[in-house]
N, CA, C and O atoms as a GROMACS GRO file, in nm:
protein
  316
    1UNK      N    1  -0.442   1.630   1.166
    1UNK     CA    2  -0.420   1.534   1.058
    1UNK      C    3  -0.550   1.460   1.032
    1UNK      O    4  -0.616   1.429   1.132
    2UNK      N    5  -0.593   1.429   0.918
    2UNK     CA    6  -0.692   1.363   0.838
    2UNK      C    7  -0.704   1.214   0.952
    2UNK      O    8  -0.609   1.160   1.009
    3UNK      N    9  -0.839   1.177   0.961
    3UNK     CA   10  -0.813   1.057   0.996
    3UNK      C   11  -0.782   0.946   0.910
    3UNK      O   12  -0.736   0.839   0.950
    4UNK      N   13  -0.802   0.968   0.820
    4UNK     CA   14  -0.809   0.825   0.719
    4UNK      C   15  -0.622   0.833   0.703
    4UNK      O   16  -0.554   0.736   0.671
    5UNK      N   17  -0.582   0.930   0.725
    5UNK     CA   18  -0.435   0.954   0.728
    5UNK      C   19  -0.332   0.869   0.841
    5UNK      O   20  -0.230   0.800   0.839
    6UNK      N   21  -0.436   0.927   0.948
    6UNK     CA   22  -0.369   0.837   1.049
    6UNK      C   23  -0.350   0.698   1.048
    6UNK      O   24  -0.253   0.629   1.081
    7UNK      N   25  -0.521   0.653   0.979
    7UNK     CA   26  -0.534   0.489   1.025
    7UNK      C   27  -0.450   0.436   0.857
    7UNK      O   28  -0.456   0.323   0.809
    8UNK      N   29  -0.391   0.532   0.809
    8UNK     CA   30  -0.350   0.474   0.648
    8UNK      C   31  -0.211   0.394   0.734
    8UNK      O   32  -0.182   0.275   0.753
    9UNK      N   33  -0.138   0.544   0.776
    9UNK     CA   34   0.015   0.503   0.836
    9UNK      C   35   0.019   0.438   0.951
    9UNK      O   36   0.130   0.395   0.982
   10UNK      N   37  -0.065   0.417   1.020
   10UNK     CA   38  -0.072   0.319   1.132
   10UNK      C   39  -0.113   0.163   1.037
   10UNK      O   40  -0.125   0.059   1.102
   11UNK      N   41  -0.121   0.161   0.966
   11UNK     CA   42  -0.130   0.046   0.890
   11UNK      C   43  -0.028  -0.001   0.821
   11UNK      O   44   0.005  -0.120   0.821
   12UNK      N   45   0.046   0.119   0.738
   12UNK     CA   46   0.147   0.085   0.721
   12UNK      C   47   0.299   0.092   0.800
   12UNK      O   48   0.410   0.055   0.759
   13UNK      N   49   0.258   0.156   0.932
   13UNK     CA   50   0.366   0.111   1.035
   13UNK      C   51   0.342  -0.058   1.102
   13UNK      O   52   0.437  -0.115   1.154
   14UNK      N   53   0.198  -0.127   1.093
   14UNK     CA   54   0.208  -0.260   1.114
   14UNK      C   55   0.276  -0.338   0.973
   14UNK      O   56   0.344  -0.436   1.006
   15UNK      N   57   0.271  -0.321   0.866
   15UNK     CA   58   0.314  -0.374   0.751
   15UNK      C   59   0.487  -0.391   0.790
   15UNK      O   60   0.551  -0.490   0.757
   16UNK      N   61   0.544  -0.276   0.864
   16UNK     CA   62   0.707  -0.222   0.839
   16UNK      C   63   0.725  -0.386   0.908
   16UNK      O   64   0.806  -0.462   0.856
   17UNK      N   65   0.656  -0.423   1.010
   17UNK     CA   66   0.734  -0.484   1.157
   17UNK      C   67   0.737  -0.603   1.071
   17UNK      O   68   0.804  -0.688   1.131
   18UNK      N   69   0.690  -0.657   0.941
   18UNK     CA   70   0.759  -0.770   0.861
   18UNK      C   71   0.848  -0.767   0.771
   18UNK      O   72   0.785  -0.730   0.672
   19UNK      N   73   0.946  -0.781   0.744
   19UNK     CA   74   1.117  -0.773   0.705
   19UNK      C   75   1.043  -0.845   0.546
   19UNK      O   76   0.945  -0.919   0.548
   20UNK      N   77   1.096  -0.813   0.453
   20UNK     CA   78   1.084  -0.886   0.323
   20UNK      C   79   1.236  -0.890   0.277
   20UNK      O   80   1.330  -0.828   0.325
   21UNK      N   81   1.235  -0.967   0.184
   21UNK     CA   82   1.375  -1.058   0.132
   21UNK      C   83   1.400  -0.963  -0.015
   21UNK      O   84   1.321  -0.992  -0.105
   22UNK      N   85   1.498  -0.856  -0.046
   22UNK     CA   86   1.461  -0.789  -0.167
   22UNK      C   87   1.648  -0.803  -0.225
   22UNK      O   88   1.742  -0.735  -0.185
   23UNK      N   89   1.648  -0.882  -0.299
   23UNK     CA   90   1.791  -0.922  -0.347
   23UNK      C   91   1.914  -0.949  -0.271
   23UNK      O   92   2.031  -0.912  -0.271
   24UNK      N   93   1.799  -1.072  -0.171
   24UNK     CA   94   1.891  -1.094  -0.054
   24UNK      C   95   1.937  -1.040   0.063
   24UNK      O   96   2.028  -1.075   0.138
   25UNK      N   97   1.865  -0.956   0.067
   25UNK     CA   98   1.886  -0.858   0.204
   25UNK      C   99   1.739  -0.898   0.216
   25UNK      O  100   1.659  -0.933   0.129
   26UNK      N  101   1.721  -0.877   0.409
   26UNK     CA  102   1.576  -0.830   0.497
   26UNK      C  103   1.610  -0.721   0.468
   26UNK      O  104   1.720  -0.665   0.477
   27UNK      N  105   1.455  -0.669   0.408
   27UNK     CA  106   1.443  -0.502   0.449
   27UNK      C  107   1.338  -0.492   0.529
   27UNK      O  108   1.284  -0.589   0.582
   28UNK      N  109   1.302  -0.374   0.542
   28UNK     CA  110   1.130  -0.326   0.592
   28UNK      C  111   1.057  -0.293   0.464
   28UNK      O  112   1.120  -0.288   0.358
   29UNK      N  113   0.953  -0.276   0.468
   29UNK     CA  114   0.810  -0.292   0.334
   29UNK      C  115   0.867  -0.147   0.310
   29UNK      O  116   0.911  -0.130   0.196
   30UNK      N  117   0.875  -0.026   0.408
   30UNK     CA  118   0.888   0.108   0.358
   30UNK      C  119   1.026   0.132   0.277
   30UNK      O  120   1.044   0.243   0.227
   31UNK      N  121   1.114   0.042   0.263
   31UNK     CA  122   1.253   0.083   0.186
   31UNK      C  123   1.196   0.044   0.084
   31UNK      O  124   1.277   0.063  -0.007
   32UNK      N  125   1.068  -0.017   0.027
   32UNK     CA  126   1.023  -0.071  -0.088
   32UNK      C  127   0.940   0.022  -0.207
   32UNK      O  128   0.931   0.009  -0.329
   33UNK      N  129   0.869   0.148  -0.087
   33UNK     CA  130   0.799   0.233  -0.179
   33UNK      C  131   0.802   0.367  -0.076
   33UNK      O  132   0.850   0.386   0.035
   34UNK      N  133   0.730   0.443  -0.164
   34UNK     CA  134   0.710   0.577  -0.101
   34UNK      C  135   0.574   0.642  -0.150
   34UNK      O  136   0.528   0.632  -0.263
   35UNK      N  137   0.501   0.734  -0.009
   35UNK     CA  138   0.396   0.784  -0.053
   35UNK      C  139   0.369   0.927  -0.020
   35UNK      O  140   0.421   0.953   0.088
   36UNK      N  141   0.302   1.043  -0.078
   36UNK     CA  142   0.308   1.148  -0.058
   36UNK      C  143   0.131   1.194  -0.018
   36UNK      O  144   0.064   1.101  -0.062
   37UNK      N  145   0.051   1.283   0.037
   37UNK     CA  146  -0.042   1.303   0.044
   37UNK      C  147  -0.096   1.387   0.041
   37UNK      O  148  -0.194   1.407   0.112
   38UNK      N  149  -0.035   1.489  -0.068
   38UNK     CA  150  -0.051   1.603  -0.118
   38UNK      C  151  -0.023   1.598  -0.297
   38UNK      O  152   0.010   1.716  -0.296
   39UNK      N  153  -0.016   1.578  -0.369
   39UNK     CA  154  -0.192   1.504  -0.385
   39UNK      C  155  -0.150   1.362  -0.335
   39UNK      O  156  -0.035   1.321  -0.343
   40UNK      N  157  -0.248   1.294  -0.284
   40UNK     CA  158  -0.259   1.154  -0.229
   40UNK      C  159  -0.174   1.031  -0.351
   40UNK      O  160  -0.232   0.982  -0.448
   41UNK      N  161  -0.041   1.005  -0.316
   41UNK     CA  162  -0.004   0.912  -0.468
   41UNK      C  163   0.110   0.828  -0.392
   41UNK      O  164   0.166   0.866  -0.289
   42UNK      N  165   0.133   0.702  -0.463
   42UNK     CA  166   0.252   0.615  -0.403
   42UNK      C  167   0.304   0.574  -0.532
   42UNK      O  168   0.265   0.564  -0.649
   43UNK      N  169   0.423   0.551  -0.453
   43UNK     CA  170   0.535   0.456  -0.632
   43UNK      C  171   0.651   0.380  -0.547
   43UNK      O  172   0.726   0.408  -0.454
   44UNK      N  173   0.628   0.278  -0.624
   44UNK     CA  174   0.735   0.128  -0.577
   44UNK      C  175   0.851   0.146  -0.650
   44UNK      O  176   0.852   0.188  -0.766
   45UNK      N  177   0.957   0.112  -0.581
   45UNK     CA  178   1.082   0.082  -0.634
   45UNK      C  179   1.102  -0.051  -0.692
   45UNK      O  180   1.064  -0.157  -0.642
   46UNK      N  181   1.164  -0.036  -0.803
   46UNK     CA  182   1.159  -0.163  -0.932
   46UNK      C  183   1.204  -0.294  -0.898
   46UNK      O  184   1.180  -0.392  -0.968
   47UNK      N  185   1.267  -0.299  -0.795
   47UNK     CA  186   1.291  -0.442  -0.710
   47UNK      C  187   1.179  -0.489  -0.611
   47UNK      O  188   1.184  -0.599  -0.556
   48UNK      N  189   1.059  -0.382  -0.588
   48UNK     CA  190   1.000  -0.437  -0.494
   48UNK      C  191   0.934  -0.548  -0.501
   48UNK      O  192   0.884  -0.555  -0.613
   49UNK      N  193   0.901  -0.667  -0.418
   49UNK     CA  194   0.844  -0.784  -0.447
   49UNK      C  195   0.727  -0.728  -0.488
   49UNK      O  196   0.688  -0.611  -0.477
   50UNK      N  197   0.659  -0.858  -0.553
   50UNK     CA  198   0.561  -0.816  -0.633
   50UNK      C  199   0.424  -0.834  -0.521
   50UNK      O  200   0.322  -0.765  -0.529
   51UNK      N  201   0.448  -0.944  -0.419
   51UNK     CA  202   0.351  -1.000  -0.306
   51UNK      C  203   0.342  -0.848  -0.201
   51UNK      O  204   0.240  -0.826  -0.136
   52UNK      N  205   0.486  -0.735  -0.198
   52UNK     CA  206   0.454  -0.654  -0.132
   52UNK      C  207   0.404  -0.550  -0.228
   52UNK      O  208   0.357  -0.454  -0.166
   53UNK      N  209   0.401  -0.544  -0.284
   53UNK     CA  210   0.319  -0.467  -0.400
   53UNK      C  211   0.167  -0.492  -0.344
   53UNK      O  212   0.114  -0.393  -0.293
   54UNK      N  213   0.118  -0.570  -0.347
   54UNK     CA  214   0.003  -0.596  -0.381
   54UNK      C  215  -0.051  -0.618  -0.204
   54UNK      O  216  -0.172  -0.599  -0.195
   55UNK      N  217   0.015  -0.654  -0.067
   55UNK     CA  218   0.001  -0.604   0.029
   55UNK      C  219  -0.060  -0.450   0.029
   55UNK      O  220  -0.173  -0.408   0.052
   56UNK      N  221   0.066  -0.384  -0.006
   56UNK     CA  222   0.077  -0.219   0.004
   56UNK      C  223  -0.119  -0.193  -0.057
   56UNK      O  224  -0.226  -0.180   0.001
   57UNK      N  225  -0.086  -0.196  -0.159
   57UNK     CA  226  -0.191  -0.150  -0.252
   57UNK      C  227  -0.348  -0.172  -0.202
   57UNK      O  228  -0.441  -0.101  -0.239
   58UNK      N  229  -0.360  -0.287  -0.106
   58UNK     CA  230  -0.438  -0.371  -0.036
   58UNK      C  231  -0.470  -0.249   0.052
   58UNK      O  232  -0.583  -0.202   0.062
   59UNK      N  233  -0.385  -0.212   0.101
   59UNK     CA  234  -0.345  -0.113   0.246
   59UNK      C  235  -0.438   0.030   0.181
   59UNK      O  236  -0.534   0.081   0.238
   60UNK      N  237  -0.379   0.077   0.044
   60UNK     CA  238  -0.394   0.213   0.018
   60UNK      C  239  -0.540   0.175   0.012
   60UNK      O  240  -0.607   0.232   0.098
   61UNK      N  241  -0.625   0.072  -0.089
   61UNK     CA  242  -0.706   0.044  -0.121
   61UNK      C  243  -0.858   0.069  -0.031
   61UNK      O  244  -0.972   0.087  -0.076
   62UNK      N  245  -0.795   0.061   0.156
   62UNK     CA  246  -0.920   0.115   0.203
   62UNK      C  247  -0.908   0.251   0.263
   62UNK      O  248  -0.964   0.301   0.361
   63UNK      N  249  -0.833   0.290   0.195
   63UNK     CA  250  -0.821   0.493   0.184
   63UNK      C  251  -0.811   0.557   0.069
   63UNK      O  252  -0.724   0.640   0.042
   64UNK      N  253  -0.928   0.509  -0.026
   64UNK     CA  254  -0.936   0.548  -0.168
   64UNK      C  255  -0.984   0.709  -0.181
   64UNK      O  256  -0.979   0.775  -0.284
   65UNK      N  257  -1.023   0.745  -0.077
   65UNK     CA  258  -1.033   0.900  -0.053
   65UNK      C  259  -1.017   0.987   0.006
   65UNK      O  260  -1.101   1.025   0.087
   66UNK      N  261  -0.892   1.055  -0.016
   66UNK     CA  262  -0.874   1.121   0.095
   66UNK      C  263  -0.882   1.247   0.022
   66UNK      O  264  -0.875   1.264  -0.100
   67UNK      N  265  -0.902   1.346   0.129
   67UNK     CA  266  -0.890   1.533   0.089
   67UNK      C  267  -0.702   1.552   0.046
   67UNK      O  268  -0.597   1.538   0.109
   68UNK      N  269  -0.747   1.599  -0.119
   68UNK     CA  270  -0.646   1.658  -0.147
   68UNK      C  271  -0.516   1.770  -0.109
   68UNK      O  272  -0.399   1.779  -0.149
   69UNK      N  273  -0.614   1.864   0.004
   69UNK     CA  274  -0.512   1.945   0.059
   69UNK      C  275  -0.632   1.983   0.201
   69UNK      O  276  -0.754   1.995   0.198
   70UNK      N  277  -0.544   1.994   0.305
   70UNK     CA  278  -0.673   2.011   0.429
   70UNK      C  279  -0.766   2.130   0.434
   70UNK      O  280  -0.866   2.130   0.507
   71UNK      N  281  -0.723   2.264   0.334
   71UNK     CA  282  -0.783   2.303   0.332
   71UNK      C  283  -0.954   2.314   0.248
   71UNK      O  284  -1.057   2.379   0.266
   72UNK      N  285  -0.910   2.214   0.156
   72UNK     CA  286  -1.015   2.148   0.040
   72UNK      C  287  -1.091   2.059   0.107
   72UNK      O  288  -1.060   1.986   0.201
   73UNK      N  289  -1.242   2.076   0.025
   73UNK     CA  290  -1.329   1.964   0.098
   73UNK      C  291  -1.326   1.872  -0.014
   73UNK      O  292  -1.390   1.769   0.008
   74UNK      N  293  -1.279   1.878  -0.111
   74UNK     CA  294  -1.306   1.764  -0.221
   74UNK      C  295  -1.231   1.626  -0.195
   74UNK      O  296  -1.140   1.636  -0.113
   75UNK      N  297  -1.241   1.556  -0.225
   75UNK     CA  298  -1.146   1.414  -0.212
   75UNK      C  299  -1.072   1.363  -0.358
   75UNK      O  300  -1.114   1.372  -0.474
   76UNK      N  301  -1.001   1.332  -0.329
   76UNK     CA  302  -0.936   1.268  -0.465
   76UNK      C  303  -0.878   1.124  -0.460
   76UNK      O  304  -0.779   1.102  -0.390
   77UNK      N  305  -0.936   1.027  -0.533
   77UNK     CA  306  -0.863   0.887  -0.528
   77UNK      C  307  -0.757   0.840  -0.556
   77UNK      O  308  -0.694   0.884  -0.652
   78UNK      N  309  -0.714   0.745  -0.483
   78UNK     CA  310  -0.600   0.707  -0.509
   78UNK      C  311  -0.572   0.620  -0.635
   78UNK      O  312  -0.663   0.553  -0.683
   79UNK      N  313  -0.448   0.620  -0.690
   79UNK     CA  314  -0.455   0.579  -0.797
   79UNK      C  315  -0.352   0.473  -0.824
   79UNK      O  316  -0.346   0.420  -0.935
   0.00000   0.00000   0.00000
């Protein structure tokens, strides 16, 4: 696995361990969005707070390049 992969989701496994308030329920940050890394892309669900929005994005923000597929040397940014 990519490193920038590892230290992405190890980042966002420290994000999970804070509960956010999303129409009155605690959730975890990950019931809030989802990300794929093939091609490298994330998308929020329409209730997500807007403060974890912009956490998350914070997060993706210092893995703006990662290799599109492992066998490719090119990188592609996140968007």
């Amino acid at each position: 696995m990519d490193e920038n992969i590892i230290k992405l989701v190890r980042d966002l496994n420290d994000l999970d361990r804070q509960l956010v308030k999303v129409e009155g329920k605690m959730i975890k940050p990950s019931q809030c969005f989802r990300y794929e890394t093939d091609p490298f892309h994330f998308m929020f669900n329409t209730n997500c707070p807007e403060e974890l929005k912009q956490q998350v994005q914070s997060i993706f923000d210092r893995y703006k390049y990662m290799p599109s597929h492992k066998n490719d040397t090119s990188s592609q940014r996140v968007r």
